[in-house]
C-alpha positions as CSV (number, residue, x, y, z in Angstrom):
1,X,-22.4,10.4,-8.4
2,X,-19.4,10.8,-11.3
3,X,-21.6,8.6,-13.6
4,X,-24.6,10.4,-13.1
5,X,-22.8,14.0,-13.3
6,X,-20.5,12.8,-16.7
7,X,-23.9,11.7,-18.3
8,X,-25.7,14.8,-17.7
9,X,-22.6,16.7,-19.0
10,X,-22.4,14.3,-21.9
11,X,-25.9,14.6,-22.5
12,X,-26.2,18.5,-22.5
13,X,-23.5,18.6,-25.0
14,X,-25.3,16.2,-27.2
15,X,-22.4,13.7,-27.0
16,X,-24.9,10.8,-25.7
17,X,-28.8,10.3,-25.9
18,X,-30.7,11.3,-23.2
19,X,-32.1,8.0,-20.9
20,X,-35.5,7.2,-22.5
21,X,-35.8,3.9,-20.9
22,X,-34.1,1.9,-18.0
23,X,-32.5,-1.0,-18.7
24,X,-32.1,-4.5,-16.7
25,X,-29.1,-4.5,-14.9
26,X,-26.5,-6.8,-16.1
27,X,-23.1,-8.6,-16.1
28,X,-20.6,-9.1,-19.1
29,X,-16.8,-10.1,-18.8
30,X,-15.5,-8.4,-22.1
31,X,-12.6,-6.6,-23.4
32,X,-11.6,-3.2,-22.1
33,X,-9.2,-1.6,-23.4
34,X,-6.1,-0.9,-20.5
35,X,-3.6,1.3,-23.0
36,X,-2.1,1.7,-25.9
37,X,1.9,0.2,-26.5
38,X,4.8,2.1,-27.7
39,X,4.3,0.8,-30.8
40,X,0.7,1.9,-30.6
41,X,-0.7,-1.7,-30.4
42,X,-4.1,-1.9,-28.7
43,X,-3.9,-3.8,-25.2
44,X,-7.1,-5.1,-23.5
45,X,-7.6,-6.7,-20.6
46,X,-10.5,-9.3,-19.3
47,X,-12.8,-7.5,-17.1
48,X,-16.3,-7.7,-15.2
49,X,-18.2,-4.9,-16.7
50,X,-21.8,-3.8,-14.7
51,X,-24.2,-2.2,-17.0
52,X,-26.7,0.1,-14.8
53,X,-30.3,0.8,-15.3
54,X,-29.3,4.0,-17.2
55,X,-26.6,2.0,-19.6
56,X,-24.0,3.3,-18.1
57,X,-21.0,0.7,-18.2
58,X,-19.1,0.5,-14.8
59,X,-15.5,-1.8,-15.2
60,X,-14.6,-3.3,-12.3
61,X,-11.0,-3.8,-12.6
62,X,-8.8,-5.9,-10.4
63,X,-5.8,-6.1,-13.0
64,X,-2.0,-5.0,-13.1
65,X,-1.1,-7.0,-15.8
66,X,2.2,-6.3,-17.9
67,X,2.1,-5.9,-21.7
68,X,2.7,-9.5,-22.3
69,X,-0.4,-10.8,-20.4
70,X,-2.7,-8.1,-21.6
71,X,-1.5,-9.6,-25.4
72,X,-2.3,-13.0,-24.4
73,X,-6.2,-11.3,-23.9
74,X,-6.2,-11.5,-28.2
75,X,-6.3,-15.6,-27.7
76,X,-10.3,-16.6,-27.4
77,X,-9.3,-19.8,-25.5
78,X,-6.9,-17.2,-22.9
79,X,-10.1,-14.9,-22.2
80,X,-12.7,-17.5,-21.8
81,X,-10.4,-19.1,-19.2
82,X,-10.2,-15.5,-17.3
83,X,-14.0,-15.2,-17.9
84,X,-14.7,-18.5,-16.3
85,X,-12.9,-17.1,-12.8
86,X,-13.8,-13.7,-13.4
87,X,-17.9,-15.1,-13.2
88,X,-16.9,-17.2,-10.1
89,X,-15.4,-14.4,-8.5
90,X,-18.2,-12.1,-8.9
91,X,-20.6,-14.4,-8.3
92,X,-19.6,-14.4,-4.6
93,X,-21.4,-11.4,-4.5
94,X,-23.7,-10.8,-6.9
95,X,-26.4,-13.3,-7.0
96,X,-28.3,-15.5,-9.7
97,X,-30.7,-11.9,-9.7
98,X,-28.5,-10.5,-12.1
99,X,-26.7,-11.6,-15.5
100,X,-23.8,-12.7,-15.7
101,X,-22.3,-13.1,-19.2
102,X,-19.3,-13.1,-21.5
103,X,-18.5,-11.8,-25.1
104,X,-15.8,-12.9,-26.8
105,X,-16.2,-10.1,-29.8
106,X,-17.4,-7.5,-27.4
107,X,-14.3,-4.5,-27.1
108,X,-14.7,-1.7,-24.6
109,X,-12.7,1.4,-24.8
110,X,-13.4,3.9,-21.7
111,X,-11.7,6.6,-23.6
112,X,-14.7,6.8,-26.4
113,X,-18.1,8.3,-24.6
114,X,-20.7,6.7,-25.8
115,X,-21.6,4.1,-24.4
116,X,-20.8,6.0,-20.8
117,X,-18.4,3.6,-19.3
118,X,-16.5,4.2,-16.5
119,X,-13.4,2.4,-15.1
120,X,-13.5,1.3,-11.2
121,X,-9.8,0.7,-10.6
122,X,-8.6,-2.2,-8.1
123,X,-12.3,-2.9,-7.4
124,X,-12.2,-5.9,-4.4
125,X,-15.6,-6.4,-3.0
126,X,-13.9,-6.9,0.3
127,X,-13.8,-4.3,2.6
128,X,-17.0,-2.2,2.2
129,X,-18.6,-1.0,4.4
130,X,-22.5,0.7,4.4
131,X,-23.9,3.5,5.4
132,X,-27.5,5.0,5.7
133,X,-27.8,9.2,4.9
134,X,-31.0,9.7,6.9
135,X,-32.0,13.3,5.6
136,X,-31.0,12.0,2.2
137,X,-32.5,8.4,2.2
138,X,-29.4,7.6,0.3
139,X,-27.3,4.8,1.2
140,X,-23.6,4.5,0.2
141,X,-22.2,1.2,-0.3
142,X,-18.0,2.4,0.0
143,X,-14.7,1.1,0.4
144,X,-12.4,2.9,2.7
145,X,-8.8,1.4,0.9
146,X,-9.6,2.0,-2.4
147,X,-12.3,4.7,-2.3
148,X,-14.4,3.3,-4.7
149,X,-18.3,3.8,-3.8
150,X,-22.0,2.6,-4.4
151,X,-24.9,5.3,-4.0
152,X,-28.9,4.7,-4.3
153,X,-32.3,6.2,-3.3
154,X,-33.2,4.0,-0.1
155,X,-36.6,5.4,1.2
156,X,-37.0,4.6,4.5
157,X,-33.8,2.2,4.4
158,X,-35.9,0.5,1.4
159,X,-32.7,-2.1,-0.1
160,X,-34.5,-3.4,-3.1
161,X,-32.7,-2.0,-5.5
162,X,-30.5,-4.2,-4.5
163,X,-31.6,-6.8,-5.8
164,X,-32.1,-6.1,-9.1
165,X,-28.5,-5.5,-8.9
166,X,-28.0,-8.9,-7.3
167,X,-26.3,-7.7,-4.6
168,X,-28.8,-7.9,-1.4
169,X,-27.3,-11.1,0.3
170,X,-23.4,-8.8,-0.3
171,X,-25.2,-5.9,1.3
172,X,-26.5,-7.6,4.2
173,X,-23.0,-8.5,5.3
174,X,-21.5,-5.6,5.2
175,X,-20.7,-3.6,8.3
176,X,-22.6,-0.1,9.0
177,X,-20.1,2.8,9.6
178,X,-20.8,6.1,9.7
179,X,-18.7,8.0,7.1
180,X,-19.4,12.1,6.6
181,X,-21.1,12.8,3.3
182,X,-18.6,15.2,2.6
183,X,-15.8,12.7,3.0
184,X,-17.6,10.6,0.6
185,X,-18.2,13.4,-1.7
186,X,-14.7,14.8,-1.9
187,X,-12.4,11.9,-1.8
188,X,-14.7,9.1,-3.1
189,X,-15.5,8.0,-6.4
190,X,-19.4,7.3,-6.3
191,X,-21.1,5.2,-8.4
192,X,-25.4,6.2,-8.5
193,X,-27.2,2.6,-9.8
């Protein structure tokens, strides 16, 4: 799990806190920051940002925009309008379990490490698949098109954690394939909630 592996990192070189407490997974559309213009102006763009039961900050991006759009992010009344689809996207398939919010003020920039965020580019929840890891008890929650992946301690195919994520009724739909851990491991990147 990337997250899991850059907070340990992180944490051994005393650039973040070590976990002392888990926090209540959570939703908040917010502005991350995409790049920086030639002229070194600050573009952000209006994204769906899953905060995990360690704090990590997961951005699920679904955003090519060009520099003009990402400008028109600045204008309060532009980003509530993206945050108002963004939520009724996502609430497709994450359920009333979790919270979904939206900060105007809040400004996310992946490139600092504290918080720990990470960026999950082109993130569709279409197209997943699931798969249970027996010897592991892990189960992977992964998209074969854009590679992106969800990992977590099922015991005994226990889903619950699930839904303090919000995303047991999702789950339940999606189609079990058998995919080789080390495919998963090499070629995915895996998120650990």
């Amino acid at each position: 799990e990337r997250n899991f592996q850059r907070r340990f990192d992180d944490t051994s070189k005393e650039i973040l806190l070590p976990v002392t407490r888990l926090y209540t997974p959570s939703i908040t559309i917010a502005r991350v920051l995409t790049k920086t213009s030639a002229s070194g102006e600050s573009l952000y763009d209006v994204a769906a940002v899953l905060t995990t039961r360690q704090g990590d900050q997961i951005v699920l991006s679904k955003s090519n925009a060009t520099d003009a759009e990402l400008r028109q992010n600045e204008d309060d009344n532009v980003f509530i309008k993206k945050a108002q689809i963004i939520s009724a996207e996502i609430s497709r398939y994450f359920s009333s379990d979790i919270q979904i919010s939206y900060n105007t003020r809040k400004r996310i920039n992946p490139q600092m490490r504290s918080p720990l965020c990470m960026v999950l580019e082109n993130f569709n929840e279409k197209g997943f698949c699931k798969y249970y890891h027996e010897a592991t008890n892990m189960e992977y929650l992964y998209d074969p098109t854009t590679k992106l992946c969800f990992s977590f301690f099922a015991d005994e195919r226990d889903e619950s954690l699930l839904e303090v994520y919000g995303l047991s009724s999702w789950a339940s739909n999606l189609v079990e394939k058998q995919i080789s851990i080390a495919t998963l491991a090499n070629l995915y990147t895996i998120i650990g909630l």
